[in-house]
matplotlib code that plots the C-alpha trace (Angstrom):
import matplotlib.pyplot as plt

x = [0.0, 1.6, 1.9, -0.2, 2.6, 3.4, -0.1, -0.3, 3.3, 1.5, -2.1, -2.8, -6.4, -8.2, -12.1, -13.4, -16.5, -18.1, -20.3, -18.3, -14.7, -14.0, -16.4, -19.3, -22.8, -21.4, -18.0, -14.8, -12.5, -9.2, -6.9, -8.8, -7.5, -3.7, -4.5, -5.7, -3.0, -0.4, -2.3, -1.9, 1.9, 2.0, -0.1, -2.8, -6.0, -9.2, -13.1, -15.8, -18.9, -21.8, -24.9, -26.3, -28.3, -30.4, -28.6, -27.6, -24.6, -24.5, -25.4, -22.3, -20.2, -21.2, -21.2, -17.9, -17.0, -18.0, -16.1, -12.9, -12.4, -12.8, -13.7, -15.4, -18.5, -17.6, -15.5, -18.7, -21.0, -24.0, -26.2, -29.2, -26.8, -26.3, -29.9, -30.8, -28.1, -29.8, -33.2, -31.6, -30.2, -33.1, -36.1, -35.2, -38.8, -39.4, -39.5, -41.9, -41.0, -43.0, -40.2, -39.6, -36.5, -35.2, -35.4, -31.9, -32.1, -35.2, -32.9, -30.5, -33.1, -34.4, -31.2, -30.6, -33.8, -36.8, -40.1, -41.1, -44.9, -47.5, -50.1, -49.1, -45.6, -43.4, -41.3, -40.8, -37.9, -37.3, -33.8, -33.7, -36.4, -36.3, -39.6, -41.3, -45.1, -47.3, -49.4, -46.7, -45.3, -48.8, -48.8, -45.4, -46.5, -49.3, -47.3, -44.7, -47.9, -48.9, -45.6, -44.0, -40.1, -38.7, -35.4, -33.9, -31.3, -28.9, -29.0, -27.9, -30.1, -29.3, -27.0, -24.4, -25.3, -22.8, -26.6, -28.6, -30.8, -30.6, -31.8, -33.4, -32.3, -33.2, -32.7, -35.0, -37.3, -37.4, -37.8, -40.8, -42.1, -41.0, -43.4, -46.5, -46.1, -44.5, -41.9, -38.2, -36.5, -35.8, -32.3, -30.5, -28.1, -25.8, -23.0, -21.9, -22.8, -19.4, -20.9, -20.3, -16.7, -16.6, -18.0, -14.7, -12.1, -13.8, -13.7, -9.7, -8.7, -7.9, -7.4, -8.6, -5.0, -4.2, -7.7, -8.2, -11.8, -12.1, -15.0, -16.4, -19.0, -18.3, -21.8, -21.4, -17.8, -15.3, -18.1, -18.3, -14.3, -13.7, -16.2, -14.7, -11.1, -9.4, -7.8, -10.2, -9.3, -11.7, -11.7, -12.6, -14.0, -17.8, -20.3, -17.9, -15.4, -12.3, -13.3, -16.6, -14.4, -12.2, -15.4, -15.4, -14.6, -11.1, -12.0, -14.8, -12.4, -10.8, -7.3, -6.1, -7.6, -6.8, -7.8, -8.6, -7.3, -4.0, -3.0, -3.5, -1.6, 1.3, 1.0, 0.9, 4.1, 5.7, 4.6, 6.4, 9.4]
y = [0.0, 3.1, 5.8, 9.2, 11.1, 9.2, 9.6, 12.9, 13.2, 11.6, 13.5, 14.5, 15.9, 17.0, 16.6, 19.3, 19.6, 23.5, 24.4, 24.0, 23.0, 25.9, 28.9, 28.9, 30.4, 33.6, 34.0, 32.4, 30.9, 32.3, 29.3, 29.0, 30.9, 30.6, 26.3, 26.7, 28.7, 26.1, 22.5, 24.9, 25.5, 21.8, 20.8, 19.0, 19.5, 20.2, 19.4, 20.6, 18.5, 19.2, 17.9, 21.3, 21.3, 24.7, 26.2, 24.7, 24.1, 27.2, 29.0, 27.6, 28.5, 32.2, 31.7, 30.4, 33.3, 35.8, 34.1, 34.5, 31.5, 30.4, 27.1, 25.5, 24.3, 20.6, 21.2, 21.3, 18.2, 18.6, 16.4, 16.7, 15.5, 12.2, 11.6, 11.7, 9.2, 7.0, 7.4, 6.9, 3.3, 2.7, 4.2, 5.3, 5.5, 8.5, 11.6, 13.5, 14.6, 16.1, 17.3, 19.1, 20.7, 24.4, 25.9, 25.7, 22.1, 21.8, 23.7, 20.9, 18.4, 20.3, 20.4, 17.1, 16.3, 15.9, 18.0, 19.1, 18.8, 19.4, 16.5, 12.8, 12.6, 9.6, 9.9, 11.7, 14.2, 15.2, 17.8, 21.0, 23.1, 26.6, 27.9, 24.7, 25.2, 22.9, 22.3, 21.2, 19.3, 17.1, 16.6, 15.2, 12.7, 12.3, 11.1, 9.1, 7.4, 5.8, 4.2, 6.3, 5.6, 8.2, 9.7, 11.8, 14.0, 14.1, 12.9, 15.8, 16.6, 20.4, 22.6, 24.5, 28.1, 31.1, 32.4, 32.3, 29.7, 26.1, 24.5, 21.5, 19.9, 16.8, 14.3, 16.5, 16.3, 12.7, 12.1, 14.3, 12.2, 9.2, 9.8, 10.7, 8.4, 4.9, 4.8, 6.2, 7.1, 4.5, 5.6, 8.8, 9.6, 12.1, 12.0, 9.3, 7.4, 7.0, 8.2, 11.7, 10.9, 8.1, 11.1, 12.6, 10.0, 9.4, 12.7, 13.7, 9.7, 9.2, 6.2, 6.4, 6.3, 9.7, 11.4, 13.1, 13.9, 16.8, 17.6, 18.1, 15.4, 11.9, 10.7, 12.2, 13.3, 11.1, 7.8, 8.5, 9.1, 5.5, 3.9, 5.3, 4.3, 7.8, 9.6, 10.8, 13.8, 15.3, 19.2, 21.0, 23.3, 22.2, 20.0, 17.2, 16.8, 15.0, 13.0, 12.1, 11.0, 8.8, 7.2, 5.0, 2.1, 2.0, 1.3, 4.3, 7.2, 9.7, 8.9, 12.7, 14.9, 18.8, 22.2, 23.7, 24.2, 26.0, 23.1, 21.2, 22.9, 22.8, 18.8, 18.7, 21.5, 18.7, 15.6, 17.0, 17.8]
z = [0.0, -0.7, 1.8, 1.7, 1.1, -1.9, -2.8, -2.7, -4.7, -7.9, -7.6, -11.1, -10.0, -6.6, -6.9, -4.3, -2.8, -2.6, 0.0, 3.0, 1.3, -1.1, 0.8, 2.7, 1.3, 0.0, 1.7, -0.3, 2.3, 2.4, 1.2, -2.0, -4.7, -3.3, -3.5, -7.0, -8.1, -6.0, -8.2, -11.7, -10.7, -10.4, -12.8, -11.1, -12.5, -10.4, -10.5, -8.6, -7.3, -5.2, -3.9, -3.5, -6.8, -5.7, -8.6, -12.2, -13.7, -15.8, -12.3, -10.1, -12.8, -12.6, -8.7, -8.6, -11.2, -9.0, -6.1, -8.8, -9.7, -13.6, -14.2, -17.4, -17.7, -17.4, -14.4, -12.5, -11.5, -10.0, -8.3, -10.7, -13.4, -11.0, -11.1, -15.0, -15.0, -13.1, -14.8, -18.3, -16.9, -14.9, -16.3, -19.8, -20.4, -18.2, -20.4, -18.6, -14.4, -11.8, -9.6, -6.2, -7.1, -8.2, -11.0, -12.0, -11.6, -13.5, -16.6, -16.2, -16.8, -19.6, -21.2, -20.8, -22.6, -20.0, -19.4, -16.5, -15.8, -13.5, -14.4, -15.9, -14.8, -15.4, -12.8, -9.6, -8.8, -5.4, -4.6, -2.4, -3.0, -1.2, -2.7, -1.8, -0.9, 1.9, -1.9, -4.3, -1.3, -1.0, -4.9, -4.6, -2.3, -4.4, -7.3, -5.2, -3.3, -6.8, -6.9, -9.7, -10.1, -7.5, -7.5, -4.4, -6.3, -3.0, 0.6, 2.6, 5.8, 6.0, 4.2, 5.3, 5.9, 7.3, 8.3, 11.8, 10.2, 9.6, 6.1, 5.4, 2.8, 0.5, 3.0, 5.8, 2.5, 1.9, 5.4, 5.4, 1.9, 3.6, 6.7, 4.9, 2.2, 3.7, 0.7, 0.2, -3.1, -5.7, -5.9, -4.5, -7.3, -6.1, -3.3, -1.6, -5.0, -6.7, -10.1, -9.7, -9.6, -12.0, -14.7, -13.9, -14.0, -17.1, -18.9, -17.9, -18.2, -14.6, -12.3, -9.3, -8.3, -9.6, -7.7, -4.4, -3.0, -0.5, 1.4, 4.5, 5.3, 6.0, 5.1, 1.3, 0.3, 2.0, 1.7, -1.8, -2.3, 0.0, -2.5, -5.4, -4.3, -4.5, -2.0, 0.7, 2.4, 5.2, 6.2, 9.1, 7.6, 7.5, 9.3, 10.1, 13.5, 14.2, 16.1, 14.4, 11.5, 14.3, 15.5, 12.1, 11.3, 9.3, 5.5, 6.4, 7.7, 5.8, 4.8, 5.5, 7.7, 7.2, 9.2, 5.9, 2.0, 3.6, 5.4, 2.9, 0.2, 2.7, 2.9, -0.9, -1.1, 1.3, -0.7, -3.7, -2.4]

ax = plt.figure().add_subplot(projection="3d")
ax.plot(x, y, z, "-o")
ax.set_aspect("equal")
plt.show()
């Protein structure tokens, strides 16, 4: 087995989770943009995933934009993208979705072919909807109650927030569903399902090998990397402690855990030399 800091000498690509990893709601951590510029010096590429899909792809480009940090439109992944995945395996006849979502997400489905309807659905699509309504929410279980194929886009409980709030998320949803309707998701495509990450070993031709994964949950980012077989590297930065990440069983731990995006730049300055 090779040792992490031979691991970290041959990264060729870091996979980073947002919300939480890179800033938090509106507020870009500090480490960042000096890490970014650090893997370009080195020439390790970098992706970003996220379960959050509140936005769409073209949105978290913009976001992240704004934030100062350019990244192509591929470099992002999104959890909505996850789930017409699995619909296209599983229920390729399902053109037409009734979904709980945003409406960014609902423009990713569009553009990957689907229509969104009110009436006659083929499928269900729950995700994070922050305009949700006590009505929309009873026609959702409406739909999943008839046994439609049902897709949860993520499983996240709440969302990180830098405000005086806390906010349910997909999971807080589906629990909700699950309750009044006796039934849970088919499938929840995104994080800690390894095929958010297999979409980008695939794309830049990467082994799992040459991949880290850094987030901050262990239930989503660092399951997913374990799964996946990269490098799975927890910061301190979000919902997840030390010592919560200790309290695992070994294959389940992070392999690395860092304070934040500085301190792990300095392990990777390290590594190489």
């Amino acid at each position: 087995m090779p040792s992490l800091s031979s691991r970290l000498a041959r990264l060729r690509h870091i996979v980073f989770d947002m919300d939480g990893t890179i800033y938090l709601g509106s507020r870009l951590f500090e480490p960042t943009l000096p890490l970014l510029a650090l893997l370009r010096r080195l020439d390790v590429g970098y992706s970003f995933v996220t379960n959050n899909c509140s936005r769409s792809r073209a949105e978290y480009i913009d976001h992240l934009r704004r934030l100062g940090i350019a990244a192509p439109p591929d470099a992002v992944v999104v959890s909505t993208h996850a789930a017409t995945h699995y619909l296209r395996r599983h229920a390729p006849h399902a053109r037409r979705l009734f979904t709980l979502n945003s409406p960014g997400a609902d423009d990713d489905l569009r553009l990957a072919g689907f229509e969104i309807v009110q009436e006659s659905p083929d499928a269900v699509v729950v995700g994070w909807d922050r305009t949700l309504t006590y009505d929309r929410l009873c026609r959702t279980a409406w739909f999943i109650k008839r046994g439609l194929p049902y897709v949860a886009t993520h499983p996240d409980r709440v969302c990180p927030t830098d405000e005086a709030t806390v906010l349910p998320d997909c999971g807080a949803i589906c629990a909700l569903l699950e309750t009044a309707t006796g039934r849970r998701p088919d499938a929840v495509a995104g994080k800690p399902s390894p095929t958010m990450l297999q979409e980008v070993l695939d794309r830049h031709a990467l082994a799992a090998d040459d991949v880290a994964m850094i987030g901050d949950r262990l239930y989503t980012d660092v399951r997913m990397a374990r799964d996946a077989g990269v490098l799975a590297v927890l910061t301190l930065t979000g919902e997840a402690s030390a010592d919560e990440a200790m309290s695992l069983p070994a294959p389940e731990r992070p392999e690395l855990i860092v304070r934040d995006l500085h301190d792990l730049a300095q392990q990777l300055r390290a590594a190489r030399q």
